[in-house]
C-alpha positions in Angstrom: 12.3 53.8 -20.9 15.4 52.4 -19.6 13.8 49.6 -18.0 12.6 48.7 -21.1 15.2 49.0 -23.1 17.6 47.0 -20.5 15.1 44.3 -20.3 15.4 43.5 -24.2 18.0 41.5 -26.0 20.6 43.9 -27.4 20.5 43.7 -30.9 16.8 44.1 -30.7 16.8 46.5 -28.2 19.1 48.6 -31.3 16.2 49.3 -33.0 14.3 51.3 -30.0 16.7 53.8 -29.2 15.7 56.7 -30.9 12.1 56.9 -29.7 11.0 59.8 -27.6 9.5 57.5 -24.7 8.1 54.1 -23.1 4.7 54.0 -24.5 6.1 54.6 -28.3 8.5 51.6 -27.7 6.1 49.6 -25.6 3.4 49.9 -28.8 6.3 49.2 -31.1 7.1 46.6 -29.8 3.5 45.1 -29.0 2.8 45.3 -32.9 6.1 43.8 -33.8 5.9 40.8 -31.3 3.1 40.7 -30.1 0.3 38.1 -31.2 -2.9 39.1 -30.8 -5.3 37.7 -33.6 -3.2 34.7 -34.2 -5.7 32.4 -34.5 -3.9 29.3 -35.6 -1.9 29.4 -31.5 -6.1 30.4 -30.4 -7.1 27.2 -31.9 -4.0 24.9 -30.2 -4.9 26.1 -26.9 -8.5 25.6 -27.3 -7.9 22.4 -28.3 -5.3 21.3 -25.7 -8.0 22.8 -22.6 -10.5 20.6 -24.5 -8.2 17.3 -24.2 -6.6 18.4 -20.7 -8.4 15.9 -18.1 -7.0 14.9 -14.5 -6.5 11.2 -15.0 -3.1 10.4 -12.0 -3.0 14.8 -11.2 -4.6 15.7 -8.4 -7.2 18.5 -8.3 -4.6 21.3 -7.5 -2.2 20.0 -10.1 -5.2 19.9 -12.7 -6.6 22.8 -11.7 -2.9 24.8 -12.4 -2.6 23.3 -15.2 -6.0 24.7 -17.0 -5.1 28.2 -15.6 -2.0 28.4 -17.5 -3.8 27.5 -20.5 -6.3 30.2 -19.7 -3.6 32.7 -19.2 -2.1 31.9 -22.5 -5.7 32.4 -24.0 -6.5 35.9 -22.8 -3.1 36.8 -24.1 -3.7 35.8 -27.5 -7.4 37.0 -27.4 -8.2 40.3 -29.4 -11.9 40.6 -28.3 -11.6 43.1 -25.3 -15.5 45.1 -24.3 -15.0 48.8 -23.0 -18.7 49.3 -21.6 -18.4 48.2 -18.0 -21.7 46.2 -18.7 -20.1 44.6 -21.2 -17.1 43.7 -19.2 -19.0 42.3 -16.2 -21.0 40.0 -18.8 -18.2 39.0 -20.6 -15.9 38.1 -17.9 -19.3 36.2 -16.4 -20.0 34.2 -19.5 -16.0 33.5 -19.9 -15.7 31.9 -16.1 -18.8 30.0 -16.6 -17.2 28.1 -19.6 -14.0 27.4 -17.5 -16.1 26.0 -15.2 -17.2 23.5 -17.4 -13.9 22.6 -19.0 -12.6 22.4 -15.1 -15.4 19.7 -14.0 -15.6 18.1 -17.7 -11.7 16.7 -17.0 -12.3 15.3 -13.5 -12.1 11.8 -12.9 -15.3 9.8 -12.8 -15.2 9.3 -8.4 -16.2 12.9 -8.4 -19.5 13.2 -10.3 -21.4 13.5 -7.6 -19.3 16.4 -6.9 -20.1 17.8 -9.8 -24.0 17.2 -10.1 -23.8 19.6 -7.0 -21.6 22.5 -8.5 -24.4 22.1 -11.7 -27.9 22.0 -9.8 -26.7 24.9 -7.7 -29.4 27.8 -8.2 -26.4 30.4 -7.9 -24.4 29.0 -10.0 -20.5 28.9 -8.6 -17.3 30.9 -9.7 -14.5 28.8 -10.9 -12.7 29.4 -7.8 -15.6 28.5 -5.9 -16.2 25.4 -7.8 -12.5 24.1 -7.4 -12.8 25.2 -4.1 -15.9 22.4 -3.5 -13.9 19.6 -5.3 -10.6 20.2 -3.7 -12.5 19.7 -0.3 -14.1 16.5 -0.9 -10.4 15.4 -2.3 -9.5 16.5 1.1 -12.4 14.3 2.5 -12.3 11.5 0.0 -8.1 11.0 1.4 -9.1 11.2 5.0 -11.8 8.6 4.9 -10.8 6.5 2.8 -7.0 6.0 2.5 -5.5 6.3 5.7 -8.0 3.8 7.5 -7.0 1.6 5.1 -3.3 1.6 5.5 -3.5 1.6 9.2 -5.9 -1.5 8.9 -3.5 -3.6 6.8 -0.7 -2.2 9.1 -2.4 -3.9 12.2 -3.3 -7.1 10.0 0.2 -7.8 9.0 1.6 -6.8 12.1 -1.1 -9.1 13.7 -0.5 -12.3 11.8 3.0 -12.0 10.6 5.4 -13.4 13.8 9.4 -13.0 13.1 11.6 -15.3 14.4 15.5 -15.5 15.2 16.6 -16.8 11.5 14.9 -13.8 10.1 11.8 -15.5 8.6 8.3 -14.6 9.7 5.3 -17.4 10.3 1.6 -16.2 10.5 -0.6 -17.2 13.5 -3.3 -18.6 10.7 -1.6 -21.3 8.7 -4.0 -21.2 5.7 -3.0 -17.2 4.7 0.3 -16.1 3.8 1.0 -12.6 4.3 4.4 -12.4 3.9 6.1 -13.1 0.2 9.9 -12.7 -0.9 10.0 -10.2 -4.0 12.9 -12.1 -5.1 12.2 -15.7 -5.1 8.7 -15.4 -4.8 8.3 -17.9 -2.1 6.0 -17.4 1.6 6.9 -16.6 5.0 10.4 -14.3 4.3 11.4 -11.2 3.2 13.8 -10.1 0.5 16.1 -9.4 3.1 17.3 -12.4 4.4 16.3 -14.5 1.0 19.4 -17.5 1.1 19.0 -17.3 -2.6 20.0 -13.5 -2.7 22.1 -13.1 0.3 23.5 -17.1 0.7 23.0 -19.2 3.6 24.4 -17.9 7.1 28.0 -19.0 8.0 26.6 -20.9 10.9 24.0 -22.9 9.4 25.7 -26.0 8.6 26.6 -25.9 12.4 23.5 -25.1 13.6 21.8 -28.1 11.3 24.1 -30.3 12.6 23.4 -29.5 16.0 19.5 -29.4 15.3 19.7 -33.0 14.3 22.1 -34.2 17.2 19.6 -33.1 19.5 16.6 -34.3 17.9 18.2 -37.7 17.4 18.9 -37.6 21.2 15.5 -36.7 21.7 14.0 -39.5 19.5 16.5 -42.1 21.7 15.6 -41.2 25.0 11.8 -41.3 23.8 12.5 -45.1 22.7 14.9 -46.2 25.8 13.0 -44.6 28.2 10.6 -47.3 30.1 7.6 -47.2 29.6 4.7 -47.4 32.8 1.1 -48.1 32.9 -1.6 -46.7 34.2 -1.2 -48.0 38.1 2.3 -46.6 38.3 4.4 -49.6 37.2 6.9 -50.0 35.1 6.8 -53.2 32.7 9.8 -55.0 34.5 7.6 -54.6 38.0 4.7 -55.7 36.2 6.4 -58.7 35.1 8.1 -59.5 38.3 4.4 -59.0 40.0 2.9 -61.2 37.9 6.0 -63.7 38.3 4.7 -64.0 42.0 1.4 -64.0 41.9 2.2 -67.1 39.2 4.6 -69.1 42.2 1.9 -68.1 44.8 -0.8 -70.0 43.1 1.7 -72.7 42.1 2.7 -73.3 45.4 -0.9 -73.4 46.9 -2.4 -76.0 44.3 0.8 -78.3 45.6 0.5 -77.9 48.9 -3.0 -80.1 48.9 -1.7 -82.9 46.6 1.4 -83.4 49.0 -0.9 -82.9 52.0 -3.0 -86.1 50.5 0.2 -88.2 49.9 1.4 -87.9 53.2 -1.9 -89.1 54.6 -2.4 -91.7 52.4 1.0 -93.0 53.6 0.1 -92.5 57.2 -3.1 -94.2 56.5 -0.8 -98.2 55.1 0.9 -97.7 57.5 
């Protein structure tokens, strides 16, 4: 009697005081506050069970979420069977409609799921029915999620290459994987995005070194001399064919003369 005096607010537990015992202020109180036959809050919470579907909850969530609504049902329902084969039915014929509210609100990737809760000969409880959905979730996020992830894990880590500046090249020119969420532009992050964080301190340095040693590169491509394909420079070419040119020279004058001098020999 205490207890249940304590457990109300004061000023209404006032009114409670002078009864003899628990039950007379527990039935008291039951017909004061209590509201059974109030079939305006019946209708609401038929209505909201009717609209309650899963859409972004998963099955556990959704599945809470109806049994609070069925809680708040039984409490405002007056209809209560005293045979015990009344009970049994009634309670039968209540689960059964739960179980279709609980599989009319699931999304549309379980309705095979649900054609097998239906066709079963026996048909299911409702906690043997959320019991069948909630283990192809279970099945449906082992199979098909995590392989996914770990495949574009192993494709980005695959094609994407960092490199000392921060930026990140793919081995596969034609398919950028990596995008900046700030400026929207391939191959860098957001993290070292000049346009968010500025250019380094040393990058005018290093660009100026960059193009001292490619224009050092480019001159000793263009002063260096070139060969052919026997081994020999141009100059040694040149000075080869220099004396190949005097050798023949010399041996087409060395007949002439030879005639001259015999001719002479000859008037003489």
């Amino acid at each position: 009697m205490a207890f249940l005096l304590n457990s109300m607010n004061q000023d209404l537990a006032n009114g409670y005081f002078l009864l003899e015992n628990a039950a007379q202020i527990w039935m008291a109180a039951k017909e004061t506050y209590g509201q059974i036959r109030n079939d305006a809050q019946v209708y609401e919470l038929r209505k909201k069970i009717h609209e309650t579907t899963q859409m972004d909850l998963s099955t556990s969530k959704y599945y809470a979420l109806l049994r609070s609504l069925w809680q708040q049902l039984d409490h405002y329902t007056d209809y209560q069977p005293t045979n015990p084969t009344d009970i049994a039915a009634y309670r039968k014929h209540v689960d059964k409609i739960r179980v279709y509210d609980f599989l009319a609100g699931l999304n549309m990737e379980y309705d095979q799921i649900r054609v097998q809760v239906l066709s079963r000969i026996a048909f299911p409880t409702l906690e043997q029915s959320y019991a069948l959905v909630h283990t192809e979730e279970s099945r449906r996020t082992a199979m098909l999620h995590t392989p996914t992830s770990d495949r574009s894990a192993l494709k980005t880590a695959a094609t994407a290459v960092p490199t000392s500046n921060g930026l990140s090249t793919t081995s596969d020119s034609s398919k950028v994987t990596v995008k900046c969420e700030h400026c929207n532009r391939p191959y860098h992050t957001k993290a070292p995005c000049w346009k968010l964080q500025g250019k380094p301190a040393d990058f005018e340095a290093k660009r100026a070194a960059q193009k001292s040693k490619n224009k050092a590169n480019h001159t000793e491509v263009v002063t260096t001399t070139p060969t052919t394909d026997i081994g020999l420079s141009k100059e040694e070419l040149q000075a080869l064919r220099h004396m190949l040119q005097a050798f023949a020279d010399s041996t087409t004058s060395t007949p002439a003369s030879s005639s001259t001098n015999l001719g002479s020999n000859f008037v003489h």
